[in-house]
C-alpha atoms as an extended CHARMM CRD file, in Angstrom:
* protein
*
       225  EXT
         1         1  UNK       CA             -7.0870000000      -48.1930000000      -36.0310000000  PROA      1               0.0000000000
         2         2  UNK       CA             -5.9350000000      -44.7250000000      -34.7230000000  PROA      2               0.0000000000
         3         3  UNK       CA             -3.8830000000      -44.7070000000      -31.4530000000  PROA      3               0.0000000000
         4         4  UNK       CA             -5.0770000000      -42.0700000000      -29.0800000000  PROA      4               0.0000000000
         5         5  UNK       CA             -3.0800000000      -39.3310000000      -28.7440000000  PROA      5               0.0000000000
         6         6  UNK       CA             -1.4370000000      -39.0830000000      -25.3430000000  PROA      6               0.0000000000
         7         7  UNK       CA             -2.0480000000      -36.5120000000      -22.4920000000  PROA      7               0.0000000000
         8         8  UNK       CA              1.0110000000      -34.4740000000      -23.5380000000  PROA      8               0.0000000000
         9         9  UNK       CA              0.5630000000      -34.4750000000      -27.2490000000  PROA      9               0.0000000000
        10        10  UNK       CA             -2.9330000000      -33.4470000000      -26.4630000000  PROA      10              0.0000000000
        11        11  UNK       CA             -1.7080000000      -30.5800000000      -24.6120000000  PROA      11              0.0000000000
        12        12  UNK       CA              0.4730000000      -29.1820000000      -26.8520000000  PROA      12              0.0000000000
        13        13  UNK       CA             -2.3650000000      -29.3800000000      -29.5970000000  PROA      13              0.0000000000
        14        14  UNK       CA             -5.0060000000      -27.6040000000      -27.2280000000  PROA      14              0.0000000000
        15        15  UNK       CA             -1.8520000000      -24.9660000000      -26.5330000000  PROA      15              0.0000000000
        16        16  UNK       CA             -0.9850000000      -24.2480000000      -29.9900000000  PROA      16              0.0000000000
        17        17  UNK       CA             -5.1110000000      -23.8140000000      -30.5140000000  PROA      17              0.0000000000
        18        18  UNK       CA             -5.5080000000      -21.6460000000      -28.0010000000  PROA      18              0.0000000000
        19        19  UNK       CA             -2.6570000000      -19.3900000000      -29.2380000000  PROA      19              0.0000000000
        20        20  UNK       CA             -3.7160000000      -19.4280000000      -32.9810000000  PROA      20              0.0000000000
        21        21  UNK       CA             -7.4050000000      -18.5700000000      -31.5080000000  PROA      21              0.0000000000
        22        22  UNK       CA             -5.9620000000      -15.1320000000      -29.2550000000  PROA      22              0.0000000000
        23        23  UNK       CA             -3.8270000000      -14.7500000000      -32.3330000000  PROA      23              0.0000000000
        24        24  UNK       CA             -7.1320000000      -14.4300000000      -34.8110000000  PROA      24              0.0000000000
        25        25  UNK       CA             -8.9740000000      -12.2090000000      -31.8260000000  PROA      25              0.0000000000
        26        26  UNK       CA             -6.6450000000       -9.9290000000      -31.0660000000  PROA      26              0.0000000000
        27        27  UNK       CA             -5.6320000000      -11.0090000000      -27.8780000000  PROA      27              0.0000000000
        28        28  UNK       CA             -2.4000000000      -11.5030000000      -26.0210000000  PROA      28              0.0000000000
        29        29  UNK       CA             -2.0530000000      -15.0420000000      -24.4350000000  PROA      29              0.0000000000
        30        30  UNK       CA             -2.1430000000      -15.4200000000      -20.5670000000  PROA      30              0.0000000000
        31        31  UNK       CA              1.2040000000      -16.1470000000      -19.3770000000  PROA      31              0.0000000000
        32        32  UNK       CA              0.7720000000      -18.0410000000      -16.1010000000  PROA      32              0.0000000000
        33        33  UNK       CA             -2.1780000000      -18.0050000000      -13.7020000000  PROA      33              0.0000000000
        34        34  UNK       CA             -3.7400000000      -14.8560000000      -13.0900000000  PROA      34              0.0000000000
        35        35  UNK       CA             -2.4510000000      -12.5640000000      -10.2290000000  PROA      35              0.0000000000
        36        36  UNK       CA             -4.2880000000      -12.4360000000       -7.1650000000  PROA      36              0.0000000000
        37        37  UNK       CA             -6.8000000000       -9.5170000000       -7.2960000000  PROA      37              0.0000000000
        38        38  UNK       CA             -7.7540000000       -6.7190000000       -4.3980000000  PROA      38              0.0000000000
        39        39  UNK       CA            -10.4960000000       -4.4850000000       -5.2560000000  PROA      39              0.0000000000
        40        40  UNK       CA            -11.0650000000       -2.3220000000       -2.3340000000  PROA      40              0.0000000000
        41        41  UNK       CA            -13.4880000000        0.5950000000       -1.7060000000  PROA      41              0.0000000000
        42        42  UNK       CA            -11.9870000000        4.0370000000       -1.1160000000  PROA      42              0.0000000000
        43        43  UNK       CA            -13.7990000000        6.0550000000        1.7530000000  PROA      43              0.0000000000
        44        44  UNK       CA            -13.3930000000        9.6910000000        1.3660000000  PROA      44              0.0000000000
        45        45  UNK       CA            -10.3150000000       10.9770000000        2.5760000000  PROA      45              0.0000000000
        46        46  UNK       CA             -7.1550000000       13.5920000000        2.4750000000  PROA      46              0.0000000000
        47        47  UNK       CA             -3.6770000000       13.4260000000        1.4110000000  PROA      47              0.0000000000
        48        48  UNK       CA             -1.9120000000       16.8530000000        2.7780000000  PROA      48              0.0000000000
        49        49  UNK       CA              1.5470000000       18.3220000000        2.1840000000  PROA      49              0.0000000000
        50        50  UNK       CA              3.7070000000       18.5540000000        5.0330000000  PROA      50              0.0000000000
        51        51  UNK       CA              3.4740000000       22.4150000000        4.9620000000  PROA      51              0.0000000000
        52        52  UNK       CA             -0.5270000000       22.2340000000        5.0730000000  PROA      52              0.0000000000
        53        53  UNK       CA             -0.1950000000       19.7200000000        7.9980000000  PROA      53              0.0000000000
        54        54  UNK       CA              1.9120000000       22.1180000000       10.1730000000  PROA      54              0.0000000000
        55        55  UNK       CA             -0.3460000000       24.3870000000        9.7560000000  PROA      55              0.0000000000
        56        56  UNK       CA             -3.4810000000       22.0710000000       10.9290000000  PROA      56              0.0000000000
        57        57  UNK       CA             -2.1070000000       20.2710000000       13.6670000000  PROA      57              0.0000000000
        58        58  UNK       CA              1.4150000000       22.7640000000       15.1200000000  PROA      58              0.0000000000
        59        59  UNK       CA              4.9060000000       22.8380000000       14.1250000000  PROA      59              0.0000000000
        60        60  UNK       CA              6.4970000000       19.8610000000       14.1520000000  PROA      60              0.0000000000
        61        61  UNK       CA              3.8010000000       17.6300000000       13.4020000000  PROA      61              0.0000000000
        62        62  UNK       CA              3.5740000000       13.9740000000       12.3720000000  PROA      62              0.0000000000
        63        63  UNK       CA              1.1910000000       12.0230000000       10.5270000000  PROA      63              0.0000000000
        64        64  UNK       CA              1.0480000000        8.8330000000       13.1440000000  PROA      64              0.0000000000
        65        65  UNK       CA             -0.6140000000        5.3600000000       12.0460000000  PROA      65              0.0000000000
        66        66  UNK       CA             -4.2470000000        4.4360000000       12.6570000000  PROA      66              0.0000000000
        67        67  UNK       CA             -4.2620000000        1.6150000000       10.1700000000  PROA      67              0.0000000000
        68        68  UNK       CA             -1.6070000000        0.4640000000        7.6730000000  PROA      68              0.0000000000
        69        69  UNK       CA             -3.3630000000        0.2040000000        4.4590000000  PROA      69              0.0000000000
        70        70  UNK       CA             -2.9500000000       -2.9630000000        1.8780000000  PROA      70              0.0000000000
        71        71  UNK       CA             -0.4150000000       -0.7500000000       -0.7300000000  PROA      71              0.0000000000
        72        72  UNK       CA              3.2050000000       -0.5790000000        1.1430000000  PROA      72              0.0000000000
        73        73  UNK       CA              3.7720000000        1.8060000000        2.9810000000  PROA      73              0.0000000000
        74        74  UNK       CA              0.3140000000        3.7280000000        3.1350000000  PROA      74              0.0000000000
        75        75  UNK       CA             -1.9440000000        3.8210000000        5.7370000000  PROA      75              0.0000000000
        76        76  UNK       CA             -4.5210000000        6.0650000000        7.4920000000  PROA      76              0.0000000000
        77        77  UNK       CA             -3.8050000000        8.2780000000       10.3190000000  PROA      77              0.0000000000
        78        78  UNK       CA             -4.9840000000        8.7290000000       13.4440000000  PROA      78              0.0000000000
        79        79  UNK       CA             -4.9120000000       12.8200000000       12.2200000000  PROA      79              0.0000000000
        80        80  UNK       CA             -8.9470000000       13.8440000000       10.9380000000  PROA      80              0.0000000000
        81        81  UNK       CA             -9.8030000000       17.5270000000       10.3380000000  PROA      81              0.0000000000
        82        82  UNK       CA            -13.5540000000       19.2050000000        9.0370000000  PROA      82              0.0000000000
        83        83  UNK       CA            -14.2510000000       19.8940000000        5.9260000000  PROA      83              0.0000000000
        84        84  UNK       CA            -15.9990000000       23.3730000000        5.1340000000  PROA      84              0.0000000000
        85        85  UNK       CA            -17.5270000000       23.5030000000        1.8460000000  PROA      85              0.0000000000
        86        86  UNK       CA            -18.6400000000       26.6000000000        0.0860000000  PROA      86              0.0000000000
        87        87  UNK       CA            -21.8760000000       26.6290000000        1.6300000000  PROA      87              0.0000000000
        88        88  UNK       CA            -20.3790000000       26.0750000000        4.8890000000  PROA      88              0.0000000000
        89        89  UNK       CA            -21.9550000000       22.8310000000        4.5750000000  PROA      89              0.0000000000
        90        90  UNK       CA            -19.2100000000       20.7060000000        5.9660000000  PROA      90              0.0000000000
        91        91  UNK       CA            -17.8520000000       16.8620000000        6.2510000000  PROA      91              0.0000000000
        92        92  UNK       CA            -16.5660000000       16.1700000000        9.5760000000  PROA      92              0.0000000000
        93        93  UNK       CA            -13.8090000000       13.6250000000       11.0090000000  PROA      93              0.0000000000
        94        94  UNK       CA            -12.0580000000       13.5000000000        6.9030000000  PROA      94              0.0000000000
        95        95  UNK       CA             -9.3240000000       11.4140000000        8.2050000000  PROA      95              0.0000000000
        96        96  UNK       CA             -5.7640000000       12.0420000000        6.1260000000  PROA      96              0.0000000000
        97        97  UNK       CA             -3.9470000000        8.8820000000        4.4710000000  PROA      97              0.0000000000
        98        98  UNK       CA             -0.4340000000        8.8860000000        4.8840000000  PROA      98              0.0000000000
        99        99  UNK       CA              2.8700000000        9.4390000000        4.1640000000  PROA      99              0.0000000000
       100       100  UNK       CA              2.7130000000       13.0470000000        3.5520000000  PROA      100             0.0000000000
       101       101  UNK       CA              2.9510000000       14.3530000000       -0.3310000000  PROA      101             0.0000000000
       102       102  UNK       CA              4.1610000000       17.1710000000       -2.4050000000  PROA      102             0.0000000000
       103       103  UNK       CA              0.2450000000       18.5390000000       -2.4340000000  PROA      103             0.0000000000
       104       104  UNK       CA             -2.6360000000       18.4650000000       -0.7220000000  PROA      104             0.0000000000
       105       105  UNK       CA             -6.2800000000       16.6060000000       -2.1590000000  PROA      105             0.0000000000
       106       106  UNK       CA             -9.4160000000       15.9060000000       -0.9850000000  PROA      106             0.0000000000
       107       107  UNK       CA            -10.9750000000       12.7510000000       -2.3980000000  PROA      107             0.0000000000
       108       108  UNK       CA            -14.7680000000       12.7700000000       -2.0930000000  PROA      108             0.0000000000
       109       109  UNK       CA            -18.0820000000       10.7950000000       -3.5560000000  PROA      109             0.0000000000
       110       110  UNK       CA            -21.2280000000       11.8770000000       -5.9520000000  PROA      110             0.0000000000
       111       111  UNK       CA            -22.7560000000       11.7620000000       -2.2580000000  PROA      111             0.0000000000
       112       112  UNK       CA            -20.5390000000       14.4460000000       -0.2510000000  PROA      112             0.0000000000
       113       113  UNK       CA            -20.8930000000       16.4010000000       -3.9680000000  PROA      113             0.0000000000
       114       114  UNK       CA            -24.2660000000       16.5820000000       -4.0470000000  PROA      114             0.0000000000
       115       115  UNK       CA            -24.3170000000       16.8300000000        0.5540000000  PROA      115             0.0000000000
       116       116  UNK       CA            -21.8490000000       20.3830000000       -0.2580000000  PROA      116             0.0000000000
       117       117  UNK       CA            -23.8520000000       21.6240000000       -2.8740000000  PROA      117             0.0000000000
       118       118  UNK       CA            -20.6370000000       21.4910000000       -5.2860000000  PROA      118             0.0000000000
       119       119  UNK       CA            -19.6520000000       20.0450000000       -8.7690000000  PROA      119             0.0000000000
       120       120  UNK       CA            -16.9430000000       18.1120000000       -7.7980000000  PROA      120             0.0000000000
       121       121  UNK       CA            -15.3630000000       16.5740000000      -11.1560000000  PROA      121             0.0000000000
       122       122  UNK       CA            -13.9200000000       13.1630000000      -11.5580000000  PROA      122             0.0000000000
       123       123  UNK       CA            -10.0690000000       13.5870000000      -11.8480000000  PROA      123             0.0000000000
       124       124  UNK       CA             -6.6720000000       10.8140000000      -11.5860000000  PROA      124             0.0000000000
       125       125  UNK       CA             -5.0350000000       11.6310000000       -8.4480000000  PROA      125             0.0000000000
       126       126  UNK       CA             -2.7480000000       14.4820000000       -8.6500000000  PROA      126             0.0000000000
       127       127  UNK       CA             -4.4770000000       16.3600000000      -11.7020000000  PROA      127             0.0000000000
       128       128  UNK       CA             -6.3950000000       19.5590000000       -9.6530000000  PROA      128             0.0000000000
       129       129  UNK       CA             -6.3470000000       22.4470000000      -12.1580000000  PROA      129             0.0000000000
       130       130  UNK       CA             -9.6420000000       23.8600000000      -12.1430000000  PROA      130             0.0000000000
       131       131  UNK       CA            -11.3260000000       21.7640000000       -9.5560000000  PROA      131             0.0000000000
       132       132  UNK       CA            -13.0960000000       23.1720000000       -6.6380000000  PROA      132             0.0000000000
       133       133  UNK       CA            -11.9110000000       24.2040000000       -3.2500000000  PROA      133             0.0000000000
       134       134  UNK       CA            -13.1860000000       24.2300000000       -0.1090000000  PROA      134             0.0000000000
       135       135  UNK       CA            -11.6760000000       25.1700000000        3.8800000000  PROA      135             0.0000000000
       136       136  UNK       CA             -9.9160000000       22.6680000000        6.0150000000  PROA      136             0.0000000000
       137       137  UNK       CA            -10.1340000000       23.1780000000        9.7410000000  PROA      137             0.0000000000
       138       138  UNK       CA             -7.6710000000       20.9020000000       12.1060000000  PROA      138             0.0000000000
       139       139  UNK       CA             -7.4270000000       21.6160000000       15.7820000000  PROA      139             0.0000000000
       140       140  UNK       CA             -4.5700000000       24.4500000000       15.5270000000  PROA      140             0.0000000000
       141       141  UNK       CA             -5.1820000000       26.5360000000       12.5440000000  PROA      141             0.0000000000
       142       142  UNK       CA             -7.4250000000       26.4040000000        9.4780000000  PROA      142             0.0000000000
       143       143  UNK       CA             -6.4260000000       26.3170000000        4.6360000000  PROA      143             0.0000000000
       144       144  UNK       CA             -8.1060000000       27.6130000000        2.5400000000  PROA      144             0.0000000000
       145       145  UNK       CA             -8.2940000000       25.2350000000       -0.5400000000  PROA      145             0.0000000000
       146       146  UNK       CA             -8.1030000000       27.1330000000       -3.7920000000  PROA      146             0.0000000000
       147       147  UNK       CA             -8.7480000000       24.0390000000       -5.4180000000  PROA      147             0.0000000000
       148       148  UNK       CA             -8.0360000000       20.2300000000       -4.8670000000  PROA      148             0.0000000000
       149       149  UNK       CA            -11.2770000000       18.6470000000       -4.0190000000  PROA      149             0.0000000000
       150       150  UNK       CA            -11.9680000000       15.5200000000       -7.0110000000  PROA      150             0.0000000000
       151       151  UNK       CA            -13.8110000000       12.2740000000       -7.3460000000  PROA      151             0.0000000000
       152       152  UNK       CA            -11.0740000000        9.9440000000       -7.4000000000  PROA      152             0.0000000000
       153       153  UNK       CA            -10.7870000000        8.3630000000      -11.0700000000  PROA      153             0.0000000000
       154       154  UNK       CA            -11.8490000000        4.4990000000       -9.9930000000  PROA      154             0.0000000000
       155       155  UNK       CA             -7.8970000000        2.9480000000      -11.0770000000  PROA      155             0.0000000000
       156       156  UNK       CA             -5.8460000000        0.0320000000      -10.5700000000  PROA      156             0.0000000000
       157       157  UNK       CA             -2.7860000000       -0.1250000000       -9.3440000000  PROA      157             0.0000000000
       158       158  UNK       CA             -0.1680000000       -3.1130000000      -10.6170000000  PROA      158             0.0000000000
       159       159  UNK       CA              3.3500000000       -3.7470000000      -10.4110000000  PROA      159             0.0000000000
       160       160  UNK       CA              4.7070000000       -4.1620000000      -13.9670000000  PROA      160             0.0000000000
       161       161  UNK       CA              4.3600000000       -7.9330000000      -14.2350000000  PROA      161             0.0000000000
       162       162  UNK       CA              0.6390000000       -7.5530000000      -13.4180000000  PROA      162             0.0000000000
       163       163  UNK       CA              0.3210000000       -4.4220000000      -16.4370000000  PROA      163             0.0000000000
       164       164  UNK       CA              2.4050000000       -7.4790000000      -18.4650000000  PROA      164             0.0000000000
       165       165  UNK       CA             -0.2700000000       -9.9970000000      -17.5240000000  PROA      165             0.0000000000
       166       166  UNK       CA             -3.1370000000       -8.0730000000      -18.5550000000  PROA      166             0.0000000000
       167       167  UNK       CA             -1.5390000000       -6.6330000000      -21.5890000000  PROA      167             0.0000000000
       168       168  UNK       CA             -1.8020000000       -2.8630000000      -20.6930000000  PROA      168             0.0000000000
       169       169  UNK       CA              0.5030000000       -0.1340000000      -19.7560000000  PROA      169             0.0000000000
       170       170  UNK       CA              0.4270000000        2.9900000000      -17.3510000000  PROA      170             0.0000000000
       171       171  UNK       CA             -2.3410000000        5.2870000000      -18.1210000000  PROA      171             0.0000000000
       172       172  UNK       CA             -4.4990000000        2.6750000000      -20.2890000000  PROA      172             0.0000000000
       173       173  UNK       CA             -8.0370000000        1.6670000000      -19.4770000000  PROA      173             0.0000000000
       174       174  UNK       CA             -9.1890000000       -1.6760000000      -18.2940000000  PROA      174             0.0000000000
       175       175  UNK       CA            -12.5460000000       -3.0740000000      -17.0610000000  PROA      175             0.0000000000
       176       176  UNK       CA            -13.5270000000       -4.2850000000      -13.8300000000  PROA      176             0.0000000000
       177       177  UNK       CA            -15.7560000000       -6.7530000000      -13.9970000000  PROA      177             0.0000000000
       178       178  UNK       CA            -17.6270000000       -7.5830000000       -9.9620000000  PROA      178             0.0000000000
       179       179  UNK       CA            -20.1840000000      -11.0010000000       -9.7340000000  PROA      179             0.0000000000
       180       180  UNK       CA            -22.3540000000      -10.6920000000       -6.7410000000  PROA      180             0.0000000000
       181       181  UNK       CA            -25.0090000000      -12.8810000000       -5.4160000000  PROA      181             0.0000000000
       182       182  UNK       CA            -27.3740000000      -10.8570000000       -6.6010000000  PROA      182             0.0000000000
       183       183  UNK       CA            -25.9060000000       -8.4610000000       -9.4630000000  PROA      183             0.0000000000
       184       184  UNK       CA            -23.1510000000       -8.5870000000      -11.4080000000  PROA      184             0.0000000000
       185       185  UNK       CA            -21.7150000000       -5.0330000000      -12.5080000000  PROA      185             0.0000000000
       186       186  UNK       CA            -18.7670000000       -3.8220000000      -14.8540000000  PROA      186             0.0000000000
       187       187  UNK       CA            -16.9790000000       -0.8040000000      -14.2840000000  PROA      187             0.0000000000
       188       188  UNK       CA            -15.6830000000        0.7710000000      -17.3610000000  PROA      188             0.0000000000
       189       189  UNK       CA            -12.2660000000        3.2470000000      -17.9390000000  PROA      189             0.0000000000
       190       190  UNK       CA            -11.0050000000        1.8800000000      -15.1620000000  PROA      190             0.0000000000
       191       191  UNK       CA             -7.1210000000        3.6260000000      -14.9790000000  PROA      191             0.0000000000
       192       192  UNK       CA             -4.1360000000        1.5540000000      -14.9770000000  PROA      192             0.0000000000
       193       193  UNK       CA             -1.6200000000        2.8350000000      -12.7430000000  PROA      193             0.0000000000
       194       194  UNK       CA              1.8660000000        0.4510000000      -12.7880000000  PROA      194             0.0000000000
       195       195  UNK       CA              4.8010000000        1.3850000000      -10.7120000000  PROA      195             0.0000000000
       196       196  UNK       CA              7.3210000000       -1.4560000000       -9.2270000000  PROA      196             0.0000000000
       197       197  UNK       CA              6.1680000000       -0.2520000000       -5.6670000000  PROA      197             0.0000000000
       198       198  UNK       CA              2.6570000000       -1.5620000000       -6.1420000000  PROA      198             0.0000000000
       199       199  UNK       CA              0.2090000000       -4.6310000000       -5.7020000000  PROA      199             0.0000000000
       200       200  UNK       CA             -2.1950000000       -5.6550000000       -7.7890000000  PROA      200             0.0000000000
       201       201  UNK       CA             -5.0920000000       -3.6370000000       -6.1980000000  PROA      201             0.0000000000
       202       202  UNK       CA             -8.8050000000       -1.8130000000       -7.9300000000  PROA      202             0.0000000000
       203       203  UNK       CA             -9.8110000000        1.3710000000       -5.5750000000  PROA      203             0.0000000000
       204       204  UNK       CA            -13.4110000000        2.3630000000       -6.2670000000  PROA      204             0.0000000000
       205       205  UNK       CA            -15.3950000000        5.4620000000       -4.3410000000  PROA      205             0.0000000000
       206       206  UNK       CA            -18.3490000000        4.3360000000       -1.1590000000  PROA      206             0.0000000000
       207       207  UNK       CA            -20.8240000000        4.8590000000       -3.9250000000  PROA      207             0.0000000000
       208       208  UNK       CA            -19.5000000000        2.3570000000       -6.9010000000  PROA      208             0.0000000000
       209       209  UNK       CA            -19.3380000000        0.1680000000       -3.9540000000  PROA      209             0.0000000000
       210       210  UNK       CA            -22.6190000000        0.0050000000       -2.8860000000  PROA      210             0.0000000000
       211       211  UNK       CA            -23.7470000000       -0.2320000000       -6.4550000000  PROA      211             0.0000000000
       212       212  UNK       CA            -22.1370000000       -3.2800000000       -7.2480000000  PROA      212             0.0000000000
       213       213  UNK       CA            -22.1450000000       -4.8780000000       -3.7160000000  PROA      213             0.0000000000
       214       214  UNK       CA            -18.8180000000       -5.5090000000       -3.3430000000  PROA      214             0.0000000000
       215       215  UNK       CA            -18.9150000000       -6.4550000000        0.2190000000  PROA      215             0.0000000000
       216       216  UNK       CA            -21.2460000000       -9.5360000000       -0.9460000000  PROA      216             0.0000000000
       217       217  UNK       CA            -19.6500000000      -10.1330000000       -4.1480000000  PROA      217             0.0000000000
       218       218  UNK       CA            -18.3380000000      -13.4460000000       -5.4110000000  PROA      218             0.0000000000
       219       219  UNK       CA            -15.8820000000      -12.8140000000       -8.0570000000  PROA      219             0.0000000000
       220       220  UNK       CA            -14.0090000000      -10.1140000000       -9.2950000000  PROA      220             0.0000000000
       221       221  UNK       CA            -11.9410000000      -10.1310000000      -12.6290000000  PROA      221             0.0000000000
       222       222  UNK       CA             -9.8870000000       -7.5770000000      -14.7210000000  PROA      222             0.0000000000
       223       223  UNK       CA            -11.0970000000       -7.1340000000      -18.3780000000  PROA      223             0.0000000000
       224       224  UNK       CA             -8.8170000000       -6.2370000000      -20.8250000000  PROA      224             0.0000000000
       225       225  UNK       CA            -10.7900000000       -2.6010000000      -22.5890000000  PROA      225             0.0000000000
């Protein structure tokens, strides 16, 4: 008669069958639990140079905290200007996120598009060549936006160890996967964004949101694309 195998022997066997399984399919093999994952939904919003802001809101002035925001270091001001589209349809209280950057961006949904009347493309932060503008008034002077208005790319930010974990790199794709409790949805082309400043964290627009019921939803989970 056989002797059964012991717990640890067993565990090694289901390990190295595991492995020879990812192996045959192509995939990596999870090292470690799985991060903890954020997914968050991104109202619209403005990032502004500190030029643009002086302009807005007086010399001198500060972006001051309303709300520090779950990435460190960013949060949303207390600073909120109007938004005057082409039409002169416009989007009132658009607060600003903070810190200041190097330009300034307007981050809107498929609803503000189609509430301006404008074709507002879908772009990764930072990439605003040949997007529309619009005119930014705060309460001490007003811009005029040549260009800069997007739909945020939806995009997930993780440190390196999380991009290691998942098997991708900076400016891959990945798939967001959200179980509610009454839908479940996947999110396609979701951008990987990896810098050592970051936690593991999915940003998707008001309107992806709503779609997939994220404020009701059960489980969320990163698929490797």
């Amino acid at each position: 008669m056989l002797a059964e195998p012991s717990t640890a022997a067993r565990s090694s066997v289901e390990a190295l069958v595991r492995e020879a399984l990812y192996r045959q399919l192509g995939m990596r093999t999870p090292a470690g639990p799985a991060p903890v994952l954020v997914v968050n939904s991104s109202a619209r919003h403005m990032h502004i140079s500190p030029e643009n802001l002086e302009i807005l809101f007086g010399k001198g002035a500060q972006l001051t905290v309303h709300k520090m925001l779950y990435q460190e270091g960013q949060f949303a001001s207390q600073q909120t200007v109007t938004l005057i589209g082409p039409r002169k349809r416009i989007i009132p209280n658009l607060r600003i996120l903070g810190p200041c950057r190097n330009l300034t961006q307007v981050e809107l949904s498929l609803t503000d598009s189609v509430q301006l009347g404008i074709d507002i493309p879908v772009r990764a932060s930072g990439n605003i060549e040949g997007t529309p503008g619009c005119y930014i008034m705060g309460p001490k002077g007003m811009i005029e936006m040549k260009n800069g208005v997007i739909r945020a790319w939806r995009h997930a930010h993780m440190s390196p160890a999380d991009a290691a974990f998942y098997g991708v790199k900076h400016l891959d794709t990945i798939t967001l996967k959200v179980t509610a409790r009454d839908c479940t949805t996947r999110f396609d082309d979701v951008l990987v964004r990896v810098d050592p400043s970051f936690k593991l964290e999915v940003h998707i627009d008001t309107d992806e949101a709503n779609a997939c019921n994220l404020d009701h939803a059960d489980k969320v989970e990163l698929l490797k694309a």
